[in-house]
C-alpha positions in Angstrom: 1.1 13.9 -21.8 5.0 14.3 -22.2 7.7 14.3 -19.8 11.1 15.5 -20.5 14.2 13.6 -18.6 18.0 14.7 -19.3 20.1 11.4 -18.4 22.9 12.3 -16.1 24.1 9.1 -15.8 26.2 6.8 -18.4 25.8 3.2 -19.5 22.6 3.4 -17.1 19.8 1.1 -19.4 16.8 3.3 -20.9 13.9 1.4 -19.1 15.8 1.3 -15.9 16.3 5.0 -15.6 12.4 5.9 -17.0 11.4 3.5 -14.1 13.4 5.1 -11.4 12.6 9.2 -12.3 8.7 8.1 -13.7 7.1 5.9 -11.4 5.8 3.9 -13.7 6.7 -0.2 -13.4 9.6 -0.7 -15.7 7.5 -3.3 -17.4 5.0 -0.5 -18.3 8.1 1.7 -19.4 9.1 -2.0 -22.0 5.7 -1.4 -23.2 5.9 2.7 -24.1 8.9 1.9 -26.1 7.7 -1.0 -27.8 4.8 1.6 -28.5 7.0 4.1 -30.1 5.8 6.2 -27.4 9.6 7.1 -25.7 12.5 9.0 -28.2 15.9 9.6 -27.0 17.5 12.7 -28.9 14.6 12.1 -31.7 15.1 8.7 -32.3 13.1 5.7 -31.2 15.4 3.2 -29.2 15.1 -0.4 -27.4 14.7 -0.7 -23.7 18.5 -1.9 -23.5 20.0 1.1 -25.2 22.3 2.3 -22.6 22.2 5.7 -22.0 24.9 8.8 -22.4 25.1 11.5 -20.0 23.3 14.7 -22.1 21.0 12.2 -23.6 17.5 13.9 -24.0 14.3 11.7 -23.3 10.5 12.3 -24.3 8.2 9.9 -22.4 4.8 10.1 -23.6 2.3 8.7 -21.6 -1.4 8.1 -22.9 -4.2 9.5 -21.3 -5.7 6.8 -18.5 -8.1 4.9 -19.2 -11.6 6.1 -18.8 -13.2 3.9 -16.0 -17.0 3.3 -15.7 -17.3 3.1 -11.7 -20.9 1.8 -10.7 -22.6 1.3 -7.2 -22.6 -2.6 -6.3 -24.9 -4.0 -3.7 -21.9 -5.1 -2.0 -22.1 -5.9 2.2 -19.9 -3.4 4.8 -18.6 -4.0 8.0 -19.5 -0.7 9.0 -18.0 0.8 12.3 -19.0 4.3 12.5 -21.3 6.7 10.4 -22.2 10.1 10.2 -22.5 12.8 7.6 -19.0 13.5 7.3 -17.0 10.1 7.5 -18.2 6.7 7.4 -15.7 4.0 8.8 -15.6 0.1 7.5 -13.8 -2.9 8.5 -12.2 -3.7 5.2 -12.1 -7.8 4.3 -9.4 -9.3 3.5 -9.5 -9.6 -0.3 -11.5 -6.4 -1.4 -9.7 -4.1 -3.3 -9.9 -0.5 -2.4 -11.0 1.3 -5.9 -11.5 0.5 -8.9 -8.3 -0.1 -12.0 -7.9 -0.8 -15.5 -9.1 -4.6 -15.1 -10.1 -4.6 -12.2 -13.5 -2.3 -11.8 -16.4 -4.0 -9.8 -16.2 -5.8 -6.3 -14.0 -2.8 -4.3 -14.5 -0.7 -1.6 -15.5 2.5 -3.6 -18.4 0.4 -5.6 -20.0 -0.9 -2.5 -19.5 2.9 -0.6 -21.2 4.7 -4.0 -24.5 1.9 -3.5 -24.3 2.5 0.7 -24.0 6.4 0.5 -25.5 9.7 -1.0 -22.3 11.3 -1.8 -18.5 10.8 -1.1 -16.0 13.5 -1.2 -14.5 14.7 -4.9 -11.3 15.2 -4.7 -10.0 12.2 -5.5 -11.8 11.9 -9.2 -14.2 9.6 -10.2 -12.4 6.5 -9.5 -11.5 6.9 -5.7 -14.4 9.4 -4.5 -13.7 9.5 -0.4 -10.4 7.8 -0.5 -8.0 9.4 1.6 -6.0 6.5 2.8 -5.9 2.8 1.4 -4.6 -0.5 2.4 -3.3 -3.5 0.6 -5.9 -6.2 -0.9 -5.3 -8.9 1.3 -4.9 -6.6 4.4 -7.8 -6.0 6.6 -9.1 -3.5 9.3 -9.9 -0.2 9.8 -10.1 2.3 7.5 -12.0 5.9 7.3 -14.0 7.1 4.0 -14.5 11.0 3.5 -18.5 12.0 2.4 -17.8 15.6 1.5 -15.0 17.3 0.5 -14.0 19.2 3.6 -14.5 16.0 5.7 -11.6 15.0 3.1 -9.5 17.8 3.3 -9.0 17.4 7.3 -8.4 14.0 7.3 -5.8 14.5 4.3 -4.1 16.7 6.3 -4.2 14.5 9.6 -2.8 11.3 7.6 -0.3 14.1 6.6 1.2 15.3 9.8 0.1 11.9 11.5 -2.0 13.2 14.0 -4.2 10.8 12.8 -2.8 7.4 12.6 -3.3 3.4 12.5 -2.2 0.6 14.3 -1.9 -2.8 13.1 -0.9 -6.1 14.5 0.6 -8.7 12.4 2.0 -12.3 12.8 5.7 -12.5 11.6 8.2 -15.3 11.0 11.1 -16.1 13.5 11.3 -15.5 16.9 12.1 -11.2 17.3 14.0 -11.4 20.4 13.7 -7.8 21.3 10.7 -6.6 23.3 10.2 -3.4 20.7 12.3 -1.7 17.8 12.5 1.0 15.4 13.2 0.2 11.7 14.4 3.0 9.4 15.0 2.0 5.7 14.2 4.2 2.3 11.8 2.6 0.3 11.6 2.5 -3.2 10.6 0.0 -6.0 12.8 -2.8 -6.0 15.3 -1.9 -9.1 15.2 -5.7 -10.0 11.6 -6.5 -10.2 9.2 -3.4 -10.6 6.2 -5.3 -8.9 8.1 -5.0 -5.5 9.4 -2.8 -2.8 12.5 -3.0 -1.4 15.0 -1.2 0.9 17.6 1.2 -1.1 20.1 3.4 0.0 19.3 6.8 1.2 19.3 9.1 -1.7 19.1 6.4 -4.2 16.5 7.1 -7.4 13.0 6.3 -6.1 14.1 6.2 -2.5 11.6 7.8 0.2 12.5 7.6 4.0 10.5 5.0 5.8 10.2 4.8 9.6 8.3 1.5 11.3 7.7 1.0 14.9 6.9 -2.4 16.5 6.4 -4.3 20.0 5.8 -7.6 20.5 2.7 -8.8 21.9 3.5 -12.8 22.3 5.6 -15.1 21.2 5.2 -18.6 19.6 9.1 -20.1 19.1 9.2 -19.7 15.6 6.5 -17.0 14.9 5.7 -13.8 16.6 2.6 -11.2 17.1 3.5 -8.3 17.0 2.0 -4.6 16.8 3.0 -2.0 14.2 3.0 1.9 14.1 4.0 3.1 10.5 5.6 7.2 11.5 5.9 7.4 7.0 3.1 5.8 4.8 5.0 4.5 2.3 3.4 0.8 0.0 3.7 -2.4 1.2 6.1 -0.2 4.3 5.5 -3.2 7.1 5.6 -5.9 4.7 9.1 -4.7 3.4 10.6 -3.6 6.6 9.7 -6.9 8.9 11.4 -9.0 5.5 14.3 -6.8 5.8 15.3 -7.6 9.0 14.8 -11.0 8.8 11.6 -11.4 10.0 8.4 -11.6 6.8 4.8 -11.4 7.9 3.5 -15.0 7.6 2.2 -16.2 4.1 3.6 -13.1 2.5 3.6 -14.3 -1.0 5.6 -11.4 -2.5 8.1 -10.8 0.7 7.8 -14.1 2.4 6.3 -17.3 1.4 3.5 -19.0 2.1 2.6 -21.4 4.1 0.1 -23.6 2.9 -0.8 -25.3 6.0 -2.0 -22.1 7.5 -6.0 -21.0 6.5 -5.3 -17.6 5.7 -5.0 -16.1 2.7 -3.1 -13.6 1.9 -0.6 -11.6 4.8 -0.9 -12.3 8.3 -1.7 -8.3 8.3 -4.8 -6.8 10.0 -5.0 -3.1 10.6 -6.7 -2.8 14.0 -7.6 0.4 15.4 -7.9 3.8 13.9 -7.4 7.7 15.8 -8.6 10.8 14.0 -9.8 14.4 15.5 -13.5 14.2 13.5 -13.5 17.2 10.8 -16.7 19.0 11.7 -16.6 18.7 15.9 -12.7 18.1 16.6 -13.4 15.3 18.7 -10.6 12.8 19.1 -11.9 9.2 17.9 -10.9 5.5 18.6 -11.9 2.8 16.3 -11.1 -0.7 16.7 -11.9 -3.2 13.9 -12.1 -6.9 15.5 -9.4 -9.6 14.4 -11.4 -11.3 11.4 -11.7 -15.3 11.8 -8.8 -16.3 9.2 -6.3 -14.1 11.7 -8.1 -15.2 14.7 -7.4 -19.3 13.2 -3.9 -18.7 12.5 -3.3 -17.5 16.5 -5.5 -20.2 17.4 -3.2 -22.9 15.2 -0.2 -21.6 16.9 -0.9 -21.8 20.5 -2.5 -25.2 19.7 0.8 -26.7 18.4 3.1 -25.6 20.5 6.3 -23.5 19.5 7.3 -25.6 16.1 4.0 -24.9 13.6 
């Protein structure tokens, strides 16, 4: 498939600017151009060739990889069930579907053993999927059996009349009892794996809107309880390291901290509020603290305010 780009800034680098107006990791851009795969005006050039304004850019991106996705055997915390949704507890650890490298062990192999059919809509690789969370965040999460159970909860994630909560244990002391963080996010223009903060308007930059309140406080660390009002990745991982404050053993916003038994972000998506698509009833799911979170509290309030 090609894309067609006219740069309209000079000097900017060729894999910086693909990165920004593509989507794809700039690393992935290297490896397009390295593959003959991106021409400027005709010509094959290196990721450092800076461009001129005018300059015209083919990106041409291989078809995806064709991915094999099989039922697996694999146990689910399973919270509520019906013939239109089915909703799991997620572990800390699963991935969500499957990926080029990464195709058994997820969420969508052990839903295609547990049930019949899953909605469409998504493709082959992420049938029911209509929301996802971060590997090493757990909790709630709601999986679509048909397709018009997925169209309504596409469409509530949408206009968030259906929404998550989540409650996550951040460094520091936050000193306010609540607050409202607004920062565009966009890929991190220094290391493609990452999200960071940009300026509004900035290439790649979407607005991002987190609520929090604290729920207790232990001197250097603090629980608190998140609301995200945009769905944007990694959005309350970025925003709590913004202002100062990273969720604990955050290896790609914090850092972690080995003497704590949890792997992965202190980050736990807790309870879950949807209007079901066939009856309209509003629904409350709550998915339980899992131990490794429940430790970490438990760590805390045992050693005082200095862990």
């Amino acid at each position: 498939m090609n894309s067609f780009y006219t740069a309209n800034q000079d000097g900017q680098r060729l894999d910086i600017f693909l990165s920004a107006v593509s989507g794809l990791t700039r690393a992935h851009i290297q490896k397009l151009i390295k593959e003959n795969m991106i021409s400027v005006n005709g010509t094959q050039k290196k990721s450092n060739y800076h461009l001129k304004i005018g300059d015209n850019i083919v990106l041409s991106v291989p078809e995806p990889e064709k991915i094999d996705v099989e039922p697996e055997n694999i146990p689910l915390d399973i919270l509520y069930e019906d013939e239109d949704i089915i909703v799991v507890n997620k572990a800390r650890g699963m991935v969500v579907h499957p990926a080029p490298g990464n195709t058994h062990g997820t969420l969508v192999n052990a839903l295609l053993s547990h049930c019949s059919d899953l909605s469409g809509i998504n493709g082959d690789i992420r049938p029911g999927i209509v929301h996802r969370l971060d590997k090493d965040t757990s909790g709630v999460m709601v999986a679509a059996k048909n397709d018009k159970a997925h169209v309504s909860l596409a469409e509530q994630i949408r206009t968030k009349s259906a929404f998550r909560t989540y409650v996550a244990v951040v460094c520091g002391n936050i000193k306010e009892e609540a607050g409202v963080i607004h920062g565009a996010i966009g890929r991190d223009p220094d290391d493609r794996k990452r999200m960071s903060v940009l300026l509004s308007g900035a290439a790649g930059a979407k607005d991002a809107t987190t609520k929090f309140k604290v729920l207790e406080r232990f001197g250097d660390y603090t629980l608190i309880e998140c609301r995200l009002m945009t769905g944007r990745t990694h959005q309350i991982r970025v925003h709590m390291s913004y202002i100062g404050h990273p969720l604990l053993n955050d290896p790609k916003y914090g850092r972690i901290k080995s003497r704590f038994k949890i792997k992965g972000q202190a980050l736990h998506s807790i309870t879950l509020e949807l209007d079901h698509p066939r009856t309209g009833e509003r629904m409350r799911f709550k998915a339980p603290l899992p131990d490794d979170f429940i430790d970490v509290l438990n760590e805390l309030k045992r050693n005082g305010h200095n862990v």
